[in-house]
C-alpha positions in Angstrom: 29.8 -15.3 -11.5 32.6 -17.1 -13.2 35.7 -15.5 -14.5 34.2 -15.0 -18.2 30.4 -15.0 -17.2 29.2 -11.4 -18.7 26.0 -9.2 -18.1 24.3 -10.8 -21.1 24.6 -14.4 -19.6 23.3 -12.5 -15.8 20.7 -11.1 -18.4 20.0 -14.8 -19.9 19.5 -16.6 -16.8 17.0 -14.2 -15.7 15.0 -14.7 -18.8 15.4 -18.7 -18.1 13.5 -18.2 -14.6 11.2 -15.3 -15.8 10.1 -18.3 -18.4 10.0 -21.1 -16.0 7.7 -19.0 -13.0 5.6 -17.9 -16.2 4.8 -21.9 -17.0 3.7 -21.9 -13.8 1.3 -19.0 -13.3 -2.0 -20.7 -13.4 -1.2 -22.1 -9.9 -0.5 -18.7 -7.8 -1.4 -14.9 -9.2 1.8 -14.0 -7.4 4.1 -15.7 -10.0 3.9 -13.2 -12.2 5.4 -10.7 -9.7 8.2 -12.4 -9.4 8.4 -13.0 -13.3 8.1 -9.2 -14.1 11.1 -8.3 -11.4 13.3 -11.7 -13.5 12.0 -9.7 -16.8 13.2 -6.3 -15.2 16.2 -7.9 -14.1 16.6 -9.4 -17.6 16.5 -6.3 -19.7 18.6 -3.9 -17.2 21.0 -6.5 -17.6 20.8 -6.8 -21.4 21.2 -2.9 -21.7 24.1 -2.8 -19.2 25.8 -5.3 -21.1 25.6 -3.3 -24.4 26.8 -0.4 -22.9 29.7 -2.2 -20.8 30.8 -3.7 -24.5 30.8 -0.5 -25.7 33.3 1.2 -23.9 29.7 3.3 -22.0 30.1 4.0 -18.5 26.5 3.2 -17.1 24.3 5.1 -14.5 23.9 2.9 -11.2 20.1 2.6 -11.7 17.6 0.1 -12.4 15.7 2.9 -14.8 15.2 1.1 -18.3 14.4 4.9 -20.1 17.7 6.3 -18.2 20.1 3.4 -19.8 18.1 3.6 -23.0 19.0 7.4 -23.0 22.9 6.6 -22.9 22.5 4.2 -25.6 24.1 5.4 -28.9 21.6 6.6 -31.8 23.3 4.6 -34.4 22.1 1.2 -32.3 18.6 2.7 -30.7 17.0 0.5 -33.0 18.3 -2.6 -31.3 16.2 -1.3 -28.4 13.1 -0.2 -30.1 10.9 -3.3 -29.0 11.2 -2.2 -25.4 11.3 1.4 -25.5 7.8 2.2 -25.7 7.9 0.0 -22.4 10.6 1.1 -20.8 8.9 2.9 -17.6 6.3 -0.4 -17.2 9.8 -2.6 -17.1 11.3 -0.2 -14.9 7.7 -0.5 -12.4 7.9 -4.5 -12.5 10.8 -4.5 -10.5 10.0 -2.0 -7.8 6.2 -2.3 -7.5 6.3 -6.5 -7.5 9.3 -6.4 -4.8 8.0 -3.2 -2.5 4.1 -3.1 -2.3 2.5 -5.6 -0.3 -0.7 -7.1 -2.4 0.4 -5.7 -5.5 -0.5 -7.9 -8.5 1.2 -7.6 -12.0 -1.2 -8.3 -15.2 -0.8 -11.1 -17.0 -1.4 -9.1 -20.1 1.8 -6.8 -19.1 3.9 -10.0 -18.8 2.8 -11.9 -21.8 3.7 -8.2 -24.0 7.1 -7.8 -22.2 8.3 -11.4 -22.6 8.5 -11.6 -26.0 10.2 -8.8 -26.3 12.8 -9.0 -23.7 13.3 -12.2 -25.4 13.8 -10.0 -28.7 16.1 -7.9 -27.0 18.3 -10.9 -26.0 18.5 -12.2 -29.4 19.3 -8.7 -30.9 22.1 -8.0 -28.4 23.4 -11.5 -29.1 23.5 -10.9 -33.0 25.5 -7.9 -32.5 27.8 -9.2 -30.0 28.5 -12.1 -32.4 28.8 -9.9 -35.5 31.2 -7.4 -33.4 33.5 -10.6 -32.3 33.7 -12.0 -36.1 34.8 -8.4 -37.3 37.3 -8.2 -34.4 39.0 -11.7 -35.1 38.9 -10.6 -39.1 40.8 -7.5 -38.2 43.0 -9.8 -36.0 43.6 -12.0 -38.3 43.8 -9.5 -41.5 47.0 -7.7 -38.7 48.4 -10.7 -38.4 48.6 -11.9 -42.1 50.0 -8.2 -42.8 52.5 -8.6 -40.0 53.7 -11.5 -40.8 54.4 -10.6 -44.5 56.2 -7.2 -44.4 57.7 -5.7 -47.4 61.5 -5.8 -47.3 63.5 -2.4 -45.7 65.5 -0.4 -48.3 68.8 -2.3 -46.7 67.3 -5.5 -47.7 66.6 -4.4 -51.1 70.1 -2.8 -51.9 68.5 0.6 -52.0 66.4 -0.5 -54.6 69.3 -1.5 -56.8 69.8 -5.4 -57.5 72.8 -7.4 -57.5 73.1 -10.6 -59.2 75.9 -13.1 -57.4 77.2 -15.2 -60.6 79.3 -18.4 -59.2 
């Protein structure tokens, strides 16, 4: 991971191989184990990332409905798409790595991808949204700092002399 590399890009590059495996399902049933753990992977990551950005200390679990829990109510909503889901996400990453002849539906994975892709787009918006208001604050600080009113000692106390030459 590079210096600046963040959750949501760990979050992004699962998504990027969840997508690739899933063009590739007709040729092996077993691809779309490995795309549900990539989608797991993907939305654990998404959520950790919100919660990192937002100053939330996060439970060391892979449990999609335990990070959903510690999500504030004022951005649930951003999550809503995967909610309902949240225990099936949670199964695709145990179930497709641990159980030996375990299959995934194709009809699971084709519902969870759009919407982990969703999820990724929502958390994006925000996090650009969030960086624009932070730089406009920044920059609205600096402007103010920059032109100060003058101290009483600067003004004369408020009085003003006139120099004539």
């Amino acid at each position: 991971m590079s210096k600046d590399e963040t959750l949501l890009d760990l979050a992004k590059r699962n998504m990027d191989i969840a997508n690739l495996l899933y063009s590739h399902k007709e040729s092996d049933d077993g691809f779309l184990n490995h795309v549900g753990y990539h989608l797991q992977q993907c939305v654990e990551l998404a959520v950790k990332h919100f919660l990192e950005t937002h100053g939330i200390e996060y439970s060391f679990t892979h449990d999609i409905d335990e990070l959903l829990d510690q999500v504030p109510t004022e951005y649930q909503v951003l999550f809503d798409p995967i909610s309902d889901l949240a225990g099936t996400i949670t199964n695709m990453e145990a179930k497709t790595r641990y159980i030996k002849n375990y299959r995934l539906s194709e009809r699971i994975v084709s519902r969870v991808l759009p919407l982990a892709n969703q999820l990724l787009q929502n958390i994006g918006e925000v996090d650009k949204k969030e960086r624009l208001s932070n730089e406009a604050e920044a920059n609205a600080e600096a402007v103010t700092g920059q032109v100060s009113p003058p101290t009483a000692e600067e003004e004369g106390n408020g009085e003003i002399s006139w120099n004539e030459g």
